[in-house]
OpenMM code with the backbone's topology and positions (N, CA, C; nanometers):
from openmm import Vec3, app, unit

residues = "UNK UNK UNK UNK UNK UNK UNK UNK UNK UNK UNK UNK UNK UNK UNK UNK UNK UNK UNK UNK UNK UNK UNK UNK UNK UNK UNK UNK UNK UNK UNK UNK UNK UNK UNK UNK UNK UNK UNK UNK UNK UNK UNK UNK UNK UNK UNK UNK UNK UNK UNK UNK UNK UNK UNK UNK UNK UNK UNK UNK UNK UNK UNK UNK UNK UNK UNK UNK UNK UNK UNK UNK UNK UNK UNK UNK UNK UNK UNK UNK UNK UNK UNK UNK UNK UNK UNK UNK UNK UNK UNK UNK UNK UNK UNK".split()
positions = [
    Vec3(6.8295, 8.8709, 7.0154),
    Vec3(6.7400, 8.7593, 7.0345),
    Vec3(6.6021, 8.7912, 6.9763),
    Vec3(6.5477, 8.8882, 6.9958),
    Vec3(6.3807, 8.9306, 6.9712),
    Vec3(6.4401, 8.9303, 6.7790),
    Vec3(6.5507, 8.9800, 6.7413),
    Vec3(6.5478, 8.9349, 6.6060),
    Vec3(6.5120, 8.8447, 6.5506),
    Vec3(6.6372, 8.7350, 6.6192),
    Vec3(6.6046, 8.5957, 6.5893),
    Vec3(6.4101, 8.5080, 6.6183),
    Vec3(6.3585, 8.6094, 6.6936),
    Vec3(6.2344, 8.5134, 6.7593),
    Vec3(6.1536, 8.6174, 6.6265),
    Vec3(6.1691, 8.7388, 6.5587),
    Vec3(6.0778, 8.7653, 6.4796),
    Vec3(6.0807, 8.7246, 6.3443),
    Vec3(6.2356, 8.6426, 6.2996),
    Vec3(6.2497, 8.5699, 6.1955),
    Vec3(6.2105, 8.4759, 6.2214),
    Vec3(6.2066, 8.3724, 6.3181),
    Vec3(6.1535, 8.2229, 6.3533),
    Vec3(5.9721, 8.2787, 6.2826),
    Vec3(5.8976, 8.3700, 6.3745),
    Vec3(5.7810, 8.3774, 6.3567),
    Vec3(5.7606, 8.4166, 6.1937),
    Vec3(5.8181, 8.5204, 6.1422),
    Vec3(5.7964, 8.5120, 5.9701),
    Vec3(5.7853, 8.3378, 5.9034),
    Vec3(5.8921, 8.2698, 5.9251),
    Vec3(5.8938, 8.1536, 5.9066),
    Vec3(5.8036, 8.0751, 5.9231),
    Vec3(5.7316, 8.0478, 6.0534),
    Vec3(5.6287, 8.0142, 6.0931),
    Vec3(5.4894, 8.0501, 5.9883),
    Vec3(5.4935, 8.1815, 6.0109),
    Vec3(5.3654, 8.2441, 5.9084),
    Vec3(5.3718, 8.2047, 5.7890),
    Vec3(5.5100, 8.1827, 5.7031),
    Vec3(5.4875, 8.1470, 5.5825),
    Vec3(5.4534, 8.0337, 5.5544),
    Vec3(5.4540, 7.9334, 5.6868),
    Vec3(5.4861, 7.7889, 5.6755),
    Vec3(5.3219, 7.7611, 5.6532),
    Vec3(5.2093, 7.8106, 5.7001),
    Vec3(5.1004, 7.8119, 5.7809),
    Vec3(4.9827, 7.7297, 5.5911),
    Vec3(4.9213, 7.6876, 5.5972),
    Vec3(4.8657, 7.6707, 5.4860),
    Vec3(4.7198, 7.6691, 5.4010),
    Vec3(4.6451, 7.6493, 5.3994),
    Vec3(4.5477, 7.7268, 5.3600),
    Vec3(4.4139, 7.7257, 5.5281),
    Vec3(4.3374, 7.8468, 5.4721),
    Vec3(4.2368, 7.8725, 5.5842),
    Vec3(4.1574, 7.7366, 5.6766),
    Vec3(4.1821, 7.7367, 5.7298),
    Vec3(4.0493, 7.6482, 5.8237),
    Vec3(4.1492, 7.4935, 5.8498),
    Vec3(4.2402, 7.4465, 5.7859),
    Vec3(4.3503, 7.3065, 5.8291),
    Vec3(4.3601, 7.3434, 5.9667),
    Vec3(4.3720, 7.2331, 6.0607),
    Vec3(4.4243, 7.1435, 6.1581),
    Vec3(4.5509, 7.2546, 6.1531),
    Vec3(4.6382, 7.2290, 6.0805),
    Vec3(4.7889, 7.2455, 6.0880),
    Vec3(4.7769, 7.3973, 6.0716),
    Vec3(4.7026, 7.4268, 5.9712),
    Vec3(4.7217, 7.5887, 5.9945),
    Vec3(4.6719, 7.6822, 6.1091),
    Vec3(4.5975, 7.6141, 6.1868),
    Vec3(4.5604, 7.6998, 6.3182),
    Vec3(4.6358, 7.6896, 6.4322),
    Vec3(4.7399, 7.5811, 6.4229),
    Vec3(4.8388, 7.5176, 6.5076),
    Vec3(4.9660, 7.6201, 6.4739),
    Vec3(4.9749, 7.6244, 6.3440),
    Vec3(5.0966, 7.7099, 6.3053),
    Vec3(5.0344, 7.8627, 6.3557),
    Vec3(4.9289, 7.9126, 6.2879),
    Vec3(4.8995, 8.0319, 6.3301),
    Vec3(4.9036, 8.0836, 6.4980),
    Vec3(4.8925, 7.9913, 6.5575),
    Vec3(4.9071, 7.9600, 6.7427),
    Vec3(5.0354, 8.0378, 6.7751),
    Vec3(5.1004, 7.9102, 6.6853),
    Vec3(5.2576, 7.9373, 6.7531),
    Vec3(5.3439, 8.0496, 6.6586),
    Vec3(5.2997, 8.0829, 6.5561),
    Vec3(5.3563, 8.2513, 6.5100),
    Vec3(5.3187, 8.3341, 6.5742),
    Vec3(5.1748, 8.3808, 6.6367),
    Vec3(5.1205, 8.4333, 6.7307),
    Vec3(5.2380, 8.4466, 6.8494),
    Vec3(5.2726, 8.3504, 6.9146),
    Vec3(5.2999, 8.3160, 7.0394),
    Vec3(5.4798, 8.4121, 7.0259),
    Vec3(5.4837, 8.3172, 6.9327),
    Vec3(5.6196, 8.3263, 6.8927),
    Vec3(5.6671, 8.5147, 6.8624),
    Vec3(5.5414, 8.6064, 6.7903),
    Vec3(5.5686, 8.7607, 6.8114),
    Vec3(5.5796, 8.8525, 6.9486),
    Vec3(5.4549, 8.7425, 7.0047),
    Vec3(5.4678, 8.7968, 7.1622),
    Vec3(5.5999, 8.7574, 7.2516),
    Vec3(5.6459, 8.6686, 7.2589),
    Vec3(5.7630, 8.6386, 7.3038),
    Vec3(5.8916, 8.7685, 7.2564),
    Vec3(5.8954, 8.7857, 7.1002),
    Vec3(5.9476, 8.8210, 7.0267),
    Vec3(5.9619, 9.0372, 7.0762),
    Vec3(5.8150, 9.0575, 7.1013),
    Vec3(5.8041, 9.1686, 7.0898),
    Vec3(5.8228, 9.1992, 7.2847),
    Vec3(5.8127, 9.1273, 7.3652),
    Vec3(5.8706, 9.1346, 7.5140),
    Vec3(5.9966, 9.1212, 7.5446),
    Vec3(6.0913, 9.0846, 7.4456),
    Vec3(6.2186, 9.0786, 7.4320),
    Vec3(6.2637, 9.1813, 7.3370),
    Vec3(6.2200, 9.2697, 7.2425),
    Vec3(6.2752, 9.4013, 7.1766),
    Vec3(6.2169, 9.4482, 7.3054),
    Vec3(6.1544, 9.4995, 7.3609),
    Vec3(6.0993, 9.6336, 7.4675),
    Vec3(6.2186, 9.5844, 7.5483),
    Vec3(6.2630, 9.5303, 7.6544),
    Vec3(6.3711, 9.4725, 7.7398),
    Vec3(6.4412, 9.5293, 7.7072),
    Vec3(6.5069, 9.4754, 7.5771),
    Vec3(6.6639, 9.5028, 7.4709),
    Vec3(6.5992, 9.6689, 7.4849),
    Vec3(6.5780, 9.7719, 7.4474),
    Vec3(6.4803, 9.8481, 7.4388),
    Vec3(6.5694, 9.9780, 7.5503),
    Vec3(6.4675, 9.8832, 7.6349),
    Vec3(6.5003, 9.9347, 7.8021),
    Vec3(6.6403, 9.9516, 7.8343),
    Vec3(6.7072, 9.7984, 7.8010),
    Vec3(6.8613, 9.8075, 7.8628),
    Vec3(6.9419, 9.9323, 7.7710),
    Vec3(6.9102, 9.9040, 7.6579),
    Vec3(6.9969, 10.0471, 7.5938),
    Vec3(6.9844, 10.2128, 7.6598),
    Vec3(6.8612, 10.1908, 7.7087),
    Vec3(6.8186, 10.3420, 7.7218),
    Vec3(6.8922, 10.3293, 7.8162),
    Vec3(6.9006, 10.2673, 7.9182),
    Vec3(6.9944, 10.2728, 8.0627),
    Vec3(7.1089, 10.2497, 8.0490),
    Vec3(7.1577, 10.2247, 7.9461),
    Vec3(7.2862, 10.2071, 7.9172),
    Vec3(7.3475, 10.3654, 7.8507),
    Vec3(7.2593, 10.4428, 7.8379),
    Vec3(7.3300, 10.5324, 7.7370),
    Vec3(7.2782, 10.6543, 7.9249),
    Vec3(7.2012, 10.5937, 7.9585),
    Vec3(7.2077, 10.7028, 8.1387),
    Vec3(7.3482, 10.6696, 8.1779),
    Vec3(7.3680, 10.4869, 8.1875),
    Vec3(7.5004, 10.4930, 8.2907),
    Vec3(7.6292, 10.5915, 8.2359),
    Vec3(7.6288, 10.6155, 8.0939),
    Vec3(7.7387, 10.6597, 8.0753),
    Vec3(7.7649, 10.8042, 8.1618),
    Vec3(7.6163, 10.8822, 8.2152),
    Vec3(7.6646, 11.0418, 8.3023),
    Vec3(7.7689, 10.9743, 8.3910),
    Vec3(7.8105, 10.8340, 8.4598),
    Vec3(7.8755, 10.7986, 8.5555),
    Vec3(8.0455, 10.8754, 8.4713),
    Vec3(8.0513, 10.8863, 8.3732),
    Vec3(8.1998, 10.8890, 8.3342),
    Vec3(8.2089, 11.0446, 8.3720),
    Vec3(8.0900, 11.1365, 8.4200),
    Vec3(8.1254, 11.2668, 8.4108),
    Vec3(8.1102, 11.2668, 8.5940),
    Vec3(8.0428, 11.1969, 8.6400),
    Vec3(8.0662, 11.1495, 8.8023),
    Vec3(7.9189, 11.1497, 8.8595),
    Vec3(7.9366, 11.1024, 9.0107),
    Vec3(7.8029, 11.0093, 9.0423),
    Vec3(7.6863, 11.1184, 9.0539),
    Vec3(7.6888, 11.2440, 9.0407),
    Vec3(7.5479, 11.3144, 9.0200),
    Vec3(7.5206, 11.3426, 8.9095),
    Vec3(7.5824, 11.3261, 8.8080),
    Vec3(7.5409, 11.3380, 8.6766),
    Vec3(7.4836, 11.1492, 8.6449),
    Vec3(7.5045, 11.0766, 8.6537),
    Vec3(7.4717, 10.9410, 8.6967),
    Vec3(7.2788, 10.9054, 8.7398),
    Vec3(7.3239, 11.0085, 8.8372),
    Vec3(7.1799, 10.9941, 8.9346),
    Vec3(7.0623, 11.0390, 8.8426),
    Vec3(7.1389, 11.1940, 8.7691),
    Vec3(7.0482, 11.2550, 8.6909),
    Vec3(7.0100, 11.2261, 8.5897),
    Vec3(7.0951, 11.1799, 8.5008),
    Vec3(7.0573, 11.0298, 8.3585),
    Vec3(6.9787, 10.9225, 8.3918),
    Vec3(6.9588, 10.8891, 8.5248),
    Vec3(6.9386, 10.7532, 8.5428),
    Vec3(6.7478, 10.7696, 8.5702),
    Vec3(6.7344, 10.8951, 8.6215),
    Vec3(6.5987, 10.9600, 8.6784),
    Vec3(6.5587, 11.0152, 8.5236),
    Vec3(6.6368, 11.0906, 8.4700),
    Vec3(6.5855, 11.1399, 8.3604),
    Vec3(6.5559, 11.0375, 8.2556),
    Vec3(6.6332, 10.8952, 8.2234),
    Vec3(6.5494, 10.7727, 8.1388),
    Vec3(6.4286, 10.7175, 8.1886),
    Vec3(6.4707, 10.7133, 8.3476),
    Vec3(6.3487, 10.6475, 8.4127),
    Vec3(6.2409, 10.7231, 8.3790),
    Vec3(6.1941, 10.8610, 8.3747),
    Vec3(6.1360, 10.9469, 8.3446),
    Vec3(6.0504, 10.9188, 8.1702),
    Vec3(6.1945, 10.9135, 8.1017),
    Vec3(6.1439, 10.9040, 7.9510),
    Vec3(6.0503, 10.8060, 7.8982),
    Vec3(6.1168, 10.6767, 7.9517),
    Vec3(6.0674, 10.5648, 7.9709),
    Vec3(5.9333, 10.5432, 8.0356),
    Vec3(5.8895, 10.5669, 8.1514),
    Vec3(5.7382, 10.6183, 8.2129),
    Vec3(5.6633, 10.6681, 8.1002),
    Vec3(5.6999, 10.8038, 8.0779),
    Vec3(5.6205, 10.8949, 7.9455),
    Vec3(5.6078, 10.8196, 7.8689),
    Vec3(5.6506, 10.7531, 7.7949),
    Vec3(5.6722, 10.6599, 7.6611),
    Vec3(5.5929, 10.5352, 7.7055),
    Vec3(5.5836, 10.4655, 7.8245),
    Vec3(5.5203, 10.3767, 7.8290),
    Vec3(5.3805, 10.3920, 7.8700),
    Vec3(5.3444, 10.5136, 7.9411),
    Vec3(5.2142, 10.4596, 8.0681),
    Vec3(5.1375, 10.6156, 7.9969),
    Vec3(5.2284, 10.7102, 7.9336),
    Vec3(5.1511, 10.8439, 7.9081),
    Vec3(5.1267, 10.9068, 7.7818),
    Vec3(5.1487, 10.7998, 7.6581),
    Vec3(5.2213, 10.8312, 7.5401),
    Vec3(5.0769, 10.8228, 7.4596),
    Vec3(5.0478, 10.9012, 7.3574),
    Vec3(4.9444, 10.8711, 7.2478),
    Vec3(4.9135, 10.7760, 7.2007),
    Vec3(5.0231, 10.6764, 7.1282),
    Vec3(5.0021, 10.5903, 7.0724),
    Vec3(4.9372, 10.4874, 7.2057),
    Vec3(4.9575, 10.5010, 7.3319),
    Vec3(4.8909, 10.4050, 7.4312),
    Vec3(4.7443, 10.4496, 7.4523),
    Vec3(4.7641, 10.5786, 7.4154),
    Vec3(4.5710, 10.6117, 7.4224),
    Vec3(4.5383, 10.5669, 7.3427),
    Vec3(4.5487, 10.5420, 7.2228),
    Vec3(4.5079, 10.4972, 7.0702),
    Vec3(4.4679, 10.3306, 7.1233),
    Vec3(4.5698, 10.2764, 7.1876),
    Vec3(4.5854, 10.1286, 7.2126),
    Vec3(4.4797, 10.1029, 7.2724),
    Vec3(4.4778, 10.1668, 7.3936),
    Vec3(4.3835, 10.1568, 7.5154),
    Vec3(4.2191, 10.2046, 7.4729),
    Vec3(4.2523, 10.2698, 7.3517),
    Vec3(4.0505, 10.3304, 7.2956),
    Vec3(4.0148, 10.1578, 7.3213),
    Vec3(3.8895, 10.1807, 7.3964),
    Vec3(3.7914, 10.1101, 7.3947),
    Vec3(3.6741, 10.1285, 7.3742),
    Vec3(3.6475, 10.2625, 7.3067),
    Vec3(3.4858, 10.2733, 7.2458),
    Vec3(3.4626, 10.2144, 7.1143),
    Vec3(3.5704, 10.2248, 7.0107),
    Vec3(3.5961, 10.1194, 6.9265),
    Vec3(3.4742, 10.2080, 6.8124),
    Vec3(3.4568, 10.1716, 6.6861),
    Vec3(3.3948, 10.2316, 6.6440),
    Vec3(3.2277, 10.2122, 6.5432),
] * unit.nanometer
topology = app.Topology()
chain = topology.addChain("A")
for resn in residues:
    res = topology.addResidue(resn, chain)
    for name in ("N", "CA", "C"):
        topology.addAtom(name, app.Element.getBySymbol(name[0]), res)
């Protein structure tokens, strides 16, 4: 789906037409809108894989399970709330 919503938005952007139109700030709105939608639906898709590749410790049995499932939750944390590129994001002294 986040595929399909980041081809809709290319589309959108190309559609958009010269600087300062009515129509082009309307289009620029909704390509905007349309990446954010786009890019909250890859992170999801994202997420479910990573937990999908934990559930599989279940095939080796339920404490190996527990331990995949803590250890994505884990990865996932790091990657989201502790990661560089989020310090980079989060700089607000700006330059």
């Amino acid at each position: 789906w986040a595929h399909r919503l980041f081809g809709y938005c290319a589309v959108v952007m190309g559609a958009v037409g010269r600087a300062g139109e009515e129509r082009g700030t309307r289009l620029w709105k909704q390509a905007g809108e349309l990446n954010i939608r786009a890019s909250v639906n890859f992170t999801r898709g994202l997420r479910a894989m990573y937990f999908a590749l934990g559930a599989l410790g279940w095939l080796v049995g339920p404490i190996a399970l527990a331990v995949t499932t803590v250890g994505i939750t884990y990865l996932l944390w790091s990657r989201e709330f502790s990661s560089a590129p989020r310090e980079i994001l989060l700089d607000k002294k700006g330059d």
